[in-house]
C-alpha positions in Angstrom: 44.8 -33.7 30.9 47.7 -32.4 29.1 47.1 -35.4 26.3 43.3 -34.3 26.2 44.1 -30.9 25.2 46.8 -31.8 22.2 44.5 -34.2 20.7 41.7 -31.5 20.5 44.1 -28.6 19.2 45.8 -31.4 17.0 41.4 -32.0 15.9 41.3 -28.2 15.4 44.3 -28.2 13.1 43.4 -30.9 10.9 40.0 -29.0 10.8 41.2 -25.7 10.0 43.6 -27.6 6.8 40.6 -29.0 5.0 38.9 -25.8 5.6 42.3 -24.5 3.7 41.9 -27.1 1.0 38.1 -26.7 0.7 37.5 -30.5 0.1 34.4 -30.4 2.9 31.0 -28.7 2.1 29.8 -26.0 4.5 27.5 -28.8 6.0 30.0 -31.0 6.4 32.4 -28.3 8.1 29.1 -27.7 10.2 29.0 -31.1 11.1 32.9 -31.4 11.9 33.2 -28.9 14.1 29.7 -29.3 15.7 28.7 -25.6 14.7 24.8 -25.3 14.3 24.1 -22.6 11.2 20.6 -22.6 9.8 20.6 -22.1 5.7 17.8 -20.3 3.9 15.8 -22.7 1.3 15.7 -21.7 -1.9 12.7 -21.0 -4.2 11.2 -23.8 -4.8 13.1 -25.9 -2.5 11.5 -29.0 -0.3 12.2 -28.2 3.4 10.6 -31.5 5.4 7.9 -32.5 2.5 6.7 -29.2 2.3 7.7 -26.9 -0.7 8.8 -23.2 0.1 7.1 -20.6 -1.8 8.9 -17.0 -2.1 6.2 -14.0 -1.9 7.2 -11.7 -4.0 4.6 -8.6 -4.1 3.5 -7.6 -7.3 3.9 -4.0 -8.5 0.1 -2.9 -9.2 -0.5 -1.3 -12.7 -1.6 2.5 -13.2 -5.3 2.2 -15.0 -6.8 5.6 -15.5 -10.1 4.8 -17.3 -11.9 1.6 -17.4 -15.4 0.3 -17.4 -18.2 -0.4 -14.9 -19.8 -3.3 -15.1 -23.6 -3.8 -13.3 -25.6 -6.4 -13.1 -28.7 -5.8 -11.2 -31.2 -8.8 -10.6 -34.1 -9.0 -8.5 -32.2 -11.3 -6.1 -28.7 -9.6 -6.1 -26.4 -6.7 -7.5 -23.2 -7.9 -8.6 -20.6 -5.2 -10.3 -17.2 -5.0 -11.9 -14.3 -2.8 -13.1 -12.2 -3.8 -16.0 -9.6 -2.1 -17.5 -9.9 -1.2 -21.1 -9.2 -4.3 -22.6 -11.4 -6.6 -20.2 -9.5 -8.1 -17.7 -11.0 -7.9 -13.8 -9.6 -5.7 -11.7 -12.4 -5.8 -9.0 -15.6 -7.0 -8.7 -18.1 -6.9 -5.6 -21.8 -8.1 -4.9 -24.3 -7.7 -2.7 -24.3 -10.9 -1.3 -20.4 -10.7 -0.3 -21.1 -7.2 1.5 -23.1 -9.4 4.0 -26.5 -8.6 2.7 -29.0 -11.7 2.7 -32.5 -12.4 1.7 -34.4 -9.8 -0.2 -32.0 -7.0 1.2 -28.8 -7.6 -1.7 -31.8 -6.2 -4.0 -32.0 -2.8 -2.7 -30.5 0.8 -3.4 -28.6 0.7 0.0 -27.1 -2.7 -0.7 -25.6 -1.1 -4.4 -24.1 2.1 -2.8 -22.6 -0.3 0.1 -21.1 -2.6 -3.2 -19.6 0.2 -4.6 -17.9 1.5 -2.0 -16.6 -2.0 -1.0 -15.3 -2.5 -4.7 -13.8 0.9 -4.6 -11.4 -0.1 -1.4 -10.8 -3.4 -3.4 -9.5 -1.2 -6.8 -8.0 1.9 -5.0 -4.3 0.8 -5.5 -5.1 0.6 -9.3 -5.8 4.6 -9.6 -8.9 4.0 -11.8 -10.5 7.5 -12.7 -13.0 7.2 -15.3 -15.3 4.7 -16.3 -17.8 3.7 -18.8 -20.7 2.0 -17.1 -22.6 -0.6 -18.9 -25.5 -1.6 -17.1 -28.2 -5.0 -17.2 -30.4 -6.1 -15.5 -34.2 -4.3 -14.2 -33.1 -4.5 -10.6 -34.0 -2.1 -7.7 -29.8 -1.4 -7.4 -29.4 0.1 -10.8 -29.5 3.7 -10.8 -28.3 3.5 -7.0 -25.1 1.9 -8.0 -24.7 4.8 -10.4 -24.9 7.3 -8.5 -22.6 5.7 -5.7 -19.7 5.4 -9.0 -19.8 9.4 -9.0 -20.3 10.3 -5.4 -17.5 7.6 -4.8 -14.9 10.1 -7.0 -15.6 8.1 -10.2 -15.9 10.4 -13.4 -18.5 8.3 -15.2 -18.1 8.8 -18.7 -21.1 7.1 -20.6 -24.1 4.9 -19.5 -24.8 2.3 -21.6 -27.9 -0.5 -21.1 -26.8 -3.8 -22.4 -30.5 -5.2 -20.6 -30.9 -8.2 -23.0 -34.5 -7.9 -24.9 -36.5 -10.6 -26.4 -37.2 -10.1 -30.5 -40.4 -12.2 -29.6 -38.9 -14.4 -27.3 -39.9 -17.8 -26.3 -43.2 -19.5 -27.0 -45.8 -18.2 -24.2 -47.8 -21.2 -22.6 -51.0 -22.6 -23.8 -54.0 -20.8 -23.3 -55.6 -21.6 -19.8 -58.7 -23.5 -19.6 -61.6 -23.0 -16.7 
């Protein structure tokens, strides 16, 4: 027994010098000395095939004023909130509110759109907006009114409805 226990302080010795030196790699230290130690991948890293992606959270911007974008069809009501030079901060529609059928064309289903888009844009602190509205469906002036009541200060109301000059050629005359 006595030879057993030199031989492992003699182990723990020779150990401890190359630790001294620093000729062996924390892994290979680990390995030496049968210590288990569990290292954190870096960003970016492969860990078993699989890439390890950091989440870092993104500080949201401060946007005051923006604009309202509504698009009301006879099938749907789709709006969204830009900031002022155009990118996307939210956007909602009837159809993603849960609405099917004829039902995403009503009032109610506008109102319920807004105030789903306004818990998607709250963190972004938008105030005031400048609505531009198309579209001749049942959710326009609803959706409107839901903007204001919904602590939006809507600044202007503009109706970008596209309108034929003319338009297309109507269809031959019928015959009976």
């Amino acid at each position: 027994m006595a030879q057993n226990r030199g031989s492992a302080i003699s182990a723990e010795t020779e150990i401890g010098t190359i630790f001294n030196e620093g000729n062996m790699t924390d892994q290979q230290t680990n390995k030496a000395t049968g210590a288990a130690t569990q290292t954190v991948p870096e960003k970016g890293a492969k860990v078993e095939g699989k890439i390890v992606k950091a989440k870092v959270k993104k500080a949201v911007r401060q946007v005051p004023r923006g604009s309202a974008y509504i698009q009301a069809t006879y099938n749907n009501t789709i709006i969204t909130i830009t900031d002022p030079n155009g990118a996307v901060l939210g956007w909602s529609s009837a159809g993603t509110t849960g609405f099917k059928g004829p039902k995403k064309a009503t009032p109610y289903a506008a109102s319920m759109v807004v105030k789903d888009l306004m818990n998607k844009t709250i963190d972004y602190g938008v105030k005031e907006v400048n609505v531009f509205v198309k579209g001749i469906g049942g959710g326009r002036e609803s959706a409107i009114r839901a903007l204001h009541s919904n602590g939006l200060n809507v600044l202007s109301i503009t109706d970008t409805t596209p309108i034929p000059h003319n338009g297309c050629r109507p269809p031959k005359r019928r015959r009976v």
